[in-house]
C-alpha positions in Angstrom: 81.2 120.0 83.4 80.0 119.7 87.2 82.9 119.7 89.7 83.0 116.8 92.2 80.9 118.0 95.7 83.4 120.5 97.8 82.1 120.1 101.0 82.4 115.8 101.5 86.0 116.0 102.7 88.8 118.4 103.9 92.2 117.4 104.7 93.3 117.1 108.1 96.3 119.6 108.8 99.3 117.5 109.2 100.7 116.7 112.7 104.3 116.3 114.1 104.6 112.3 113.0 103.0 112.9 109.9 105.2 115.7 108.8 108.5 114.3 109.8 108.4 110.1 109.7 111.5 108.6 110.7 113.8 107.3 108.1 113.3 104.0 109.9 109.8 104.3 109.8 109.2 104.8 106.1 112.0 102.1 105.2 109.4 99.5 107.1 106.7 101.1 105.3 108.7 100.7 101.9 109.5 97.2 102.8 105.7 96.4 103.5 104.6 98.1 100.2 106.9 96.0 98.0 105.2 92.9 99.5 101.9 94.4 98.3 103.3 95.0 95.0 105.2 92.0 94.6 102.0 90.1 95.6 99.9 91.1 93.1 102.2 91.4 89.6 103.8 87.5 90.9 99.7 86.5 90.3 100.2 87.6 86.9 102.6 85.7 86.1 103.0 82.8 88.4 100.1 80.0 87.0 101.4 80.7 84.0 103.8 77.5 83.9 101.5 75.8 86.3 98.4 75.6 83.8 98.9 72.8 82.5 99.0 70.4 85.6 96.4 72.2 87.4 93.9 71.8 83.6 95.1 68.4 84.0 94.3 67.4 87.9 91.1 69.7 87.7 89.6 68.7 85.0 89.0 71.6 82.7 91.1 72.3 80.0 87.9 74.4 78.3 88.3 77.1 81.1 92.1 77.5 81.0 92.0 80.8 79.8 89.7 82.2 82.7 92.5 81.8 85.2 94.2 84.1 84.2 91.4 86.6 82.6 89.1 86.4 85.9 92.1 87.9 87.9 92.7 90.9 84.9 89.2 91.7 85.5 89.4 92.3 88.7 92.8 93.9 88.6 91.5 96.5 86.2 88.0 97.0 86.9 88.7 97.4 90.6 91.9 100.0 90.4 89.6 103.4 90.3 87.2 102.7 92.4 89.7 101.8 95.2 91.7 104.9 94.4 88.8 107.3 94.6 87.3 105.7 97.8 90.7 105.8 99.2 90.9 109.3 98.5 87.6 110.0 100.5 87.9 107.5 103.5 92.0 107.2 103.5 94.5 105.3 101.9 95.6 102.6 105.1 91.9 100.9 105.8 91.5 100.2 101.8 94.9 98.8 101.9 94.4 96.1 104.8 91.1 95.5 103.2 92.7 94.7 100.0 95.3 92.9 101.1 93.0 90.9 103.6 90.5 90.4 100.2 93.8 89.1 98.1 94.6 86.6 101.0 91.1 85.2 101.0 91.1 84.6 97.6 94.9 83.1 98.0 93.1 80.9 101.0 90.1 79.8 98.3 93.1 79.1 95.3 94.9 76.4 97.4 91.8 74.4 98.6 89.7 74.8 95.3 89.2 71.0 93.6 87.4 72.2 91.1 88.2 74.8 88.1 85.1 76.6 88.7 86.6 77.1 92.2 90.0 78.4 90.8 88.2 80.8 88.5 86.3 81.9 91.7 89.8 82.7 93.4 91.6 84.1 90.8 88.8 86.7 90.1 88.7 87.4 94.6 92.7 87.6 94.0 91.7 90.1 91.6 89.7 92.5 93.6 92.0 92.8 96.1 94.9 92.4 93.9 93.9 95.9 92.1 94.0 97.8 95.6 97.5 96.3 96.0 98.8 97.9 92.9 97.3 101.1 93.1 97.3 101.7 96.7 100.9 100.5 97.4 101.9 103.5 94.9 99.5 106.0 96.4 100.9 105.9 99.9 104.1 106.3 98.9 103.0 109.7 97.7 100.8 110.0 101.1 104.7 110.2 103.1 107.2 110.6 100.4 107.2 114.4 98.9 107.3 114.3 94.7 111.1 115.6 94.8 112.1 112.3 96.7 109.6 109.9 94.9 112.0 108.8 91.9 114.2 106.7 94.2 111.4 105.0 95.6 109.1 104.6 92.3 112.1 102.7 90.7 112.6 100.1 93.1 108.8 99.9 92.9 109.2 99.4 89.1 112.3 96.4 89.4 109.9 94.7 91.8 107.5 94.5 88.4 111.1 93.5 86.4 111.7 90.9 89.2 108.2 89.4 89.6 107.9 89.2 85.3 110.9 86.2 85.6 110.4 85.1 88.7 107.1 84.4 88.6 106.9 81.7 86.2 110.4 80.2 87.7 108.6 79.8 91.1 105.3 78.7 89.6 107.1 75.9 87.5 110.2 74.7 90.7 106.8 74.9 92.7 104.7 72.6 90.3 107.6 70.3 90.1 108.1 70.2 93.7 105.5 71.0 96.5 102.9 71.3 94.2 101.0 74.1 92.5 98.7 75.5 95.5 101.6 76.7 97.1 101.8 79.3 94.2 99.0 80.6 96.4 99.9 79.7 100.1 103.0 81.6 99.2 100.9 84.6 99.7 99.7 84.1 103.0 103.1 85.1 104.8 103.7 87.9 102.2 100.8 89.3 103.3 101.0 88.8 107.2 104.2 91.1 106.6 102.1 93.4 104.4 99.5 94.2 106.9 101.6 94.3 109.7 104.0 97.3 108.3 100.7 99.0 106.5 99.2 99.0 110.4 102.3 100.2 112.2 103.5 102.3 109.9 101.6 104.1 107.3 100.7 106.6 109.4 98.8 109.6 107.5 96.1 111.8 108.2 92.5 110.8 107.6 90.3 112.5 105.4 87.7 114.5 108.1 84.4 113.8 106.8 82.1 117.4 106.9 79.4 115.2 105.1 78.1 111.6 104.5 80.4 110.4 101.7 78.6 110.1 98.3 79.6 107.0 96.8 79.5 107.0 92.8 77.5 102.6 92.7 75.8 103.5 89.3 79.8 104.6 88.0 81.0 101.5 89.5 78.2 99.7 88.1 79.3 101.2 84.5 83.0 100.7 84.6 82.1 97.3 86.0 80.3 96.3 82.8 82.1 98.4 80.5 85.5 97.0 81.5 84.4 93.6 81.7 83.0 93.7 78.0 86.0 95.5 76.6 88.5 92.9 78.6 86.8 90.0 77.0 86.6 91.5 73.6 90.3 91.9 73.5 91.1 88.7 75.1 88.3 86.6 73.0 88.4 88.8 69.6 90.2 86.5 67.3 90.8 83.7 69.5 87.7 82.2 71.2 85.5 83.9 68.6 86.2 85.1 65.4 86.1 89.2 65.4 82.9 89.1 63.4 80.7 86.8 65.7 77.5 87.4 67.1 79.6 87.2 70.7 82.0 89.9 69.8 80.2 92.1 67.9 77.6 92.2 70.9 80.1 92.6 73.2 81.4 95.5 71.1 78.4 97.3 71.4 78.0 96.8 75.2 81.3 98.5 75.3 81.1 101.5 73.6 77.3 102.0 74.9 78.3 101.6 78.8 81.5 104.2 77.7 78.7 106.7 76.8 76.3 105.5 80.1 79.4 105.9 82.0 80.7 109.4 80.9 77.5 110.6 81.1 76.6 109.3 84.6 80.1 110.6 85.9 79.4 114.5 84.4 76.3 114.3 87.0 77.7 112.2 89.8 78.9 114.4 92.7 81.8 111.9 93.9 82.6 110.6 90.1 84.9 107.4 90.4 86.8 108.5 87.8 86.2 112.7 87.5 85.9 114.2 83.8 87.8 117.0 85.3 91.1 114.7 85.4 91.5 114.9 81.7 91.5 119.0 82.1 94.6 118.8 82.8 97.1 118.5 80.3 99.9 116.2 81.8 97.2 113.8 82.6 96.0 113.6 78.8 99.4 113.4 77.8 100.9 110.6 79.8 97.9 108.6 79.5 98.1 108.6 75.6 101.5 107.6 76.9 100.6 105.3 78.5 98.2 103.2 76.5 101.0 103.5 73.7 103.6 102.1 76.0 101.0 99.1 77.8 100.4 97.9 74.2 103.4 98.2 73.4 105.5 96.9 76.2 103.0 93.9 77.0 102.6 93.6 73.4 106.7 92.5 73.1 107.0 90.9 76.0 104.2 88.5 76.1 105.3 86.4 73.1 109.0 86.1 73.6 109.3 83.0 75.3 106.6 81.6 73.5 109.2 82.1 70.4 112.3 81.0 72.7 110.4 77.6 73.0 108.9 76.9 69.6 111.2 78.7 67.1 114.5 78.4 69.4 114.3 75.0 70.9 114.5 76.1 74.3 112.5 75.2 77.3 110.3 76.6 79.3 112.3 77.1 82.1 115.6 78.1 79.9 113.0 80.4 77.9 112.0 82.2 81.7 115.5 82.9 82.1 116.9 83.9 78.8 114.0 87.1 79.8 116.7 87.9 82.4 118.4 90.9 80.3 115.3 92.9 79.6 114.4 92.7 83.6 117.6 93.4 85.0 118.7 95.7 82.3 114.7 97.4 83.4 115.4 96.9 87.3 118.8 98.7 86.8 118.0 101.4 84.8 114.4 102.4 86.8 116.4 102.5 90.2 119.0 104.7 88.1 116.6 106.8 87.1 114.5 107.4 89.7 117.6 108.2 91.6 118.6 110.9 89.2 115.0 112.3 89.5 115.3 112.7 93.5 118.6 114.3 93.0 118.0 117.1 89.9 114.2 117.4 89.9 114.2 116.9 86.5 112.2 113.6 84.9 110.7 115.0 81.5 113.4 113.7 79.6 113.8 110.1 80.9 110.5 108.7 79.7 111.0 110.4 76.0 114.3 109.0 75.6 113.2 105.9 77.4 110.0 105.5 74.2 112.7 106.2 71.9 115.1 103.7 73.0 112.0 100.9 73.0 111.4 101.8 69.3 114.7 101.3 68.7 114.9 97.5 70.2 111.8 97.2 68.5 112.8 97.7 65.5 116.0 95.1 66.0 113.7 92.8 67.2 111.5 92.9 63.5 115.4 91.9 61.8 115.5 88.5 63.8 115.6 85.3 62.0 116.1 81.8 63.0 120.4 81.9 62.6 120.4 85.4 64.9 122.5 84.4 68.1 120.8 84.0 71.1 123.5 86.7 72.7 122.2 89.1 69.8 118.5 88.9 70.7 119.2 88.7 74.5 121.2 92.1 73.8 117.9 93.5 72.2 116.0 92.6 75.0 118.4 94.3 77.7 117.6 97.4 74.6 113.9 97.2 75.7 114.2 96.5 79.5 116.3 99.9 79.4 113.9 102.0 77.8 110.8 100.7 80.3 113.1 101.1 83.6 113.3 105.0 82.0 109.5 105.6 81.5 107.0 103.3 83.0 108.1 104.3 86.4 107.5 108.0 85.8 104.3 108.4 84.3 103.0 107.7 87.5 104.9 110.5 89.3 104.2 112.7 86.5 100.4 112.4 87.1 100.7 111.9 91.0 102.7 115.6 90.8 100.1 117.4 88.5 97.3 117.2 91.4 96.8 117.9 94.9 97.4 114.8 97.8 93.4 114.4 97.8 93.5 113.6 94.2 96.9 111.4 94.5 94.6 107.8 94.7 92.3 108.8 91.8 94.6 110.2 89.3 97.1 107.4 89.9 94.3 104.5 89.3 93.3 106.2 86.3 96.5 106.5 84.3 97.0 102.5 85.4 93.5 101.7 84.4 94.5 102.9 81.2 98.5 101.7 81.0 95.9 98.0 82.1 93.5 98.3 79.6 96.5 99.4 76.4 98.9 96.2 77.9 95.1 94.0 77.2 94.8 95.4 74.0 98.5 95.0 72.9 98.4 91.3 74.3 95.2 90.6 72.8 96.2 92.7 69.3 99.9 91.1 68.9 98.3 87.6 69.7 95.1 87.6 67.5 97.9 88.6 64.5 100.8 86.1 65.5 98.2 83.2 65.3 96.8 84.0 62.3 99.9 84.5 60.7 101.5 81.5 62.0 98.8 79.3 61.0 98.9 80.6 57.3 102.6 80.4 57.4 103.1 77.1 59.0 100.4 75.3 56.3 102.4 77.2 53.4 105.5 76.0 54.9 104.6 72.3 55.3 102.5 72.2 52.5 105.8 72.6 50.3 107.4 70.5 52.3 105.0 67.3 53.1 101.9 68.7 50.6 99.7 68.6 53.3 98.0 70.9 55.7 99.3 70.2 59.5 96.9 71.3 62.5 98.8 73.7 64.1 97.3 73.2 67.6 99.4 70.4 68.1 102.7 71.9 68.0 104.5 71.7 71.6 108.0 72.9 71.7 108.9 69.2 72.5 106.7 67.5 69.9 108.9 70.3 67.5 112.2 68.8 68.7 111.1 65.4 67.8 110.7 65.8 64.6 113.6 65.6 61.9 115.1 68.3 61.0 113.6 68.9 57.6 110.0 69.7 58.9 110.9 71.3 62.0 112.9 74.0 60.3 110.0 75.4 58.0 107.8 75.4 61.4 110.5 77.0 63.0 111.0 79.6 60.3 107.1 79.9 60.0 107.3 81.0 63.8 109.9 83.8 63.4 108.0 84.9 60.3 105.2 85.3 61.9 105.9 87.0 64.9 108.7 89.2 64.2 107.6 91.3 61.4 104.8 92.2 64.2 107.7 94.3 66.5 108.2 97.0 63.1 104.2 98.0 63.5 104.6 98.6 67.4 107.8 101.0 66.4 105.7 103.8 65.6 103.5 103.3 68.6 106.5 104.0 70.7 107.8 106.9 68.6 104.4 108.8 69.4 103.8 108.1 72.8 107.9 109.7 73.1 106.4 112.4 70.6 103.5 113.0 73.2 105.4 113.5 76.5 107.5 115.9 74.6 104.8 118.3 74.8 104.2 117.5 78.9 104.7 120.4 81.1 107.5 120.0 83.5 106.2 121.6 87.0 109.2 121.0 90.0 108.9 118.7 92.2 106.9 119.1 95.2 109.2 118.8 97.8 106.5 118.3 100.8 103.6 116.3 100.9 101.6 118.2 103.0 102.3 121.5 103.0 99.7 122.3 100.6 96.7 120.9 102.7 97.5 123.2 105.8 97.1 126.0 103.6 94.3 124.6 101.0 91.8 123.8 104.2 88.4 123.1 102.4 89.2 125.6 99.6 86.9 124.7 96.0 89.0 124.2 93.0 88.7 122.0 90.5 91.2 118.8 89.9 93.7 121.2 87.7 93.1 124.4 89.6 93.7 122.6 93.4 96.9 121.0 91.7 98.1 123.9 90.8 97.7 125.8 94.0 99.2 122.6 96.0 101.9 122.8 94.1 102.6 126.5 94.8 102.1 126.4 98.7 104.0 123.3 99.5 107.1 124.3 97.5 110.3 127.2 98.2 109.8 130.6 96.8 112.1 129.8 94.2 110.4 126.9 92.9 107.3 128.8 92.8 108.3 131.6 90.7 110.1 128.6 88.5 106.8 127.1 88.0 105.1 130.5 87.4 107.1 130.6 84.7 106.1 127.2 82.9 102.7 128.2 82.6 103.3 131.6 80.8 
């Protein structure tokens, strides 16, 4: 396996304000990296109550679905490529470029008049929306040493927990009130802030260039394609097109041969976007199988709920958005709390295996629901769930951002979130494609006994539901719960393996400097698991390098 080229970049020693930021200094940062964050998981959730009226006003109710795919795309297909460049040119010029790219796109969103316009702004949103996920978590490992990171990731995390019921609460007041484009005008002076604390304050040294960087286009090209095809497979697969279609099938195979065009291409390039060598190392393996377990599983639950709340519960949309709030702030709470206890014992391995564990467990409660469970009894499930994510989703990423050296931080970071990305796509697309087809078999085999005939199912609205009496609205209701719940008992043993996996995750301490190692490293040749390990051992107290010795024996 070829080793990525070890003369394109060397770290620059750190200086005096890179070593010792002010406490002031990084807060502003911090501030200014939430925006970014907040930015970009709000535009996963925020049209999602505005659909409907924009469908309506622009005319294209057949391309509904592509708002919110063309901004996944570019989400996922763009998170590795802007960590790896960012680890070769730096991480503060991608960031304003992304968040300057995201703006754009939020500038095209609330003039577009037509949906083809939309699409085209959702998908720009996207391209810069993946740099503001992946970058806003690599700088804070550019000035915050591993040890201290918890506190910081978990904040990070509640902003996800916050944006998840707040952004359909703000897309729906701002559809009833000023109007949908100002779900994307809202951006514009989140990301004025953005840029101005990224500029003044993320101050970090530059990669010094000792060559022309190589820049991997035929990977790009590859992942491009490849993620593309797979994205739509899982979103179309069962929905659009039935899962043995000419479309599918073709798409199938476009997958699977650009994953063998793309491994291949990366074992020869000598700047891979994503390097073979990440998956070397063993904590990297381990938390991404975690981590693809835990995206389908998460987005898998969460996706459907208020769906349910509406058409089995008789809630609306907006009382559905908020009867979420237990699992976020039960999420927000618990990831602060635990990224706290991180920073302050150095110890993380247990928190994401008792975290999977606790998710199976609300999983399970979830499959025992039926339409006379009380409302307080599922919302306590939920708050179940919401603690078991605040304890792990948070900490794979500083398990994987402390098993390499800083000029690895952006690429291992995008990698193990292109793959949390692709397994919540899968669980979306996976829980979906089985819920529908269940509901419509149910539903007809409900109604059938009741009114002996066949209802279409596609015109069910949670308020065409609570219109009818109550002798066919109860078996649709019950035909809902029947179909979805049952679902939550297969994701259990997903959970139980991805908390079965990180058992076997090596716990190295906690680098407690984040430069250190590079002052000592210079321009010395490693490969990805090697140069993490030595990083590890120069930037850390003698102590805690005898303590790691030992972990490895």
């Amino acid at each position: 396996m070829k080793t990525p080229h070890p003369t394109t970049t060397v770290d620059a020693p750190p200086t005096a304000s890179t070593r010792s930021p002010t406490q002031q200094s990084i807060m502003l940062l911090f501030i200014g990296l939430i925006l970014t964050q907040l930015m970009s998981s709000l535009n996963q959730t925020i049209l999602s109550t505005a659909l409907p009226t924009i469908v309506g006003e622009l005319n294209g109710v057949e391309h509904m679905t592509w708002v919110i795919t063309a901004f996944i795309l570019g989400v996922t297909i763009m998170m590795p490529i802007y960590g790896k460049i960012s680890d070769m040119l730096g991480r503060k010029p991608l960031l304003l470029i992304a968040i300057a790219i995201f703006m754009v796109g939020s500038v095209l969103g609330g003039l577009s008049s037509t949906m083809e316009g939309l699409i085209l702004a959702r998908a720009v949103q996207g391209i810069g929306g993946g740099g503001l996920m992946i970058l806003s978590q690599a700088a804070i490992a550019d000035v915050i040493p591993a040890r201290d990171r918890g506190k910081y990731m978990g904040i990070m995390g509640g902003v996800f927990a916050f944006s998840s019921v707040a952004g359909p609460l703000i897309g729906g007041w701002m559809t009833e009130g000023p109007g949908w484009r100002w779900a994307f005008w809202l951006n514009i002076p989140l990301g004025l802030i953005a840029l101005a604390a990224t500029a003044r304050f993320l101050n970090v040294p530059r990669p010094q260039l000792t060559a022309r960087p190589v820049i991997d286009y035929l990977g790009m090209a590859l992942l491009a394609v490849t993620t593309t095809a797979l994205v739509l497979v899982l979103t179309w697969g069962g929905a659009e097109y039935a899962w043995s279609s000419p479309t599918i099938l073709g798409l199938s195979a476009v997958a699977v041969l650009g994953t063998l065009a793309f491994v291949m291409t990366e074992r020869r390039a000598k700047e891979p976007i994503m390097p073979l060598d990440l998956f070397r190392d063993r904590n990297f393996v381990l938390t991404t199988v975690a981590a693809i377990a835990t995206g389908i599983a998460m987005f898998g639950a969460i996706g459907y709920l208020p769906t349910y709340l509406q058409m089995a519960g008789g809630y609306s949309a907006t009382t559905a958005g908020l009867l979420m709030s237990p699992m976020m702030l039960t999420l927000l709470v618990t990831s602060v709390i635990t990224g706290f206890l991180m920073s302050r014992t150095g110890r993380y391995k247990i928190f994401p295996v008792v975290g999977l564990f606790i998710i199976a467990v609300g999983m399970f409660a979830f499959s025992t629901v039926t339409l006379d469970t009380p409302i307080v009894q599922i919302c306590g499930y939920m708050a179940v769930v919401g603690i078991g994510i605040g304890m792990s989703m948070q900490v794979l990423t500083i398990i994987v951002q402390n098993s390499f050296s800083q000029r690895m931080v952006g690429t291992a970071t995008a990698a193990n979130n292109y793959f949390r990305q692709v397994g919540a796509t899968l669980g979306a697309a996976v829980v979906g494609s089985l819920f529908a087809t269940r509901l419509v078999r149910l539903v007809e085999d409900h109604l059938g006994q009741t009114t002996g005939s066949a209802p279409d199912t596609s015109s069910f609205t949670p308020a065409a539901i609570a219109d009818l009496p109550e002798s066919v609205a109860r078996p649709i209701q019950e035909a809902y719960n029947e179909a979805l719940m049952p679902i939550y008992l297969f994701l259990v043993p997903l959970a139980v393996i991805a908390a079965v996996t990180l058992m076997f995750v090596v716990e190295k301490p906690l680098a407690r400097t984040v430069h250190g190692a590079l002052a000592e490293e210079g321009a010395a040749v490693a490969s990805p698991g090697d140069e993490s390990e030595s990083a590890k051992n120069f930037s850390m107290p003698g102590e805690l390098v005898e303590e790691k010795s030992r972990s490895w024996r």
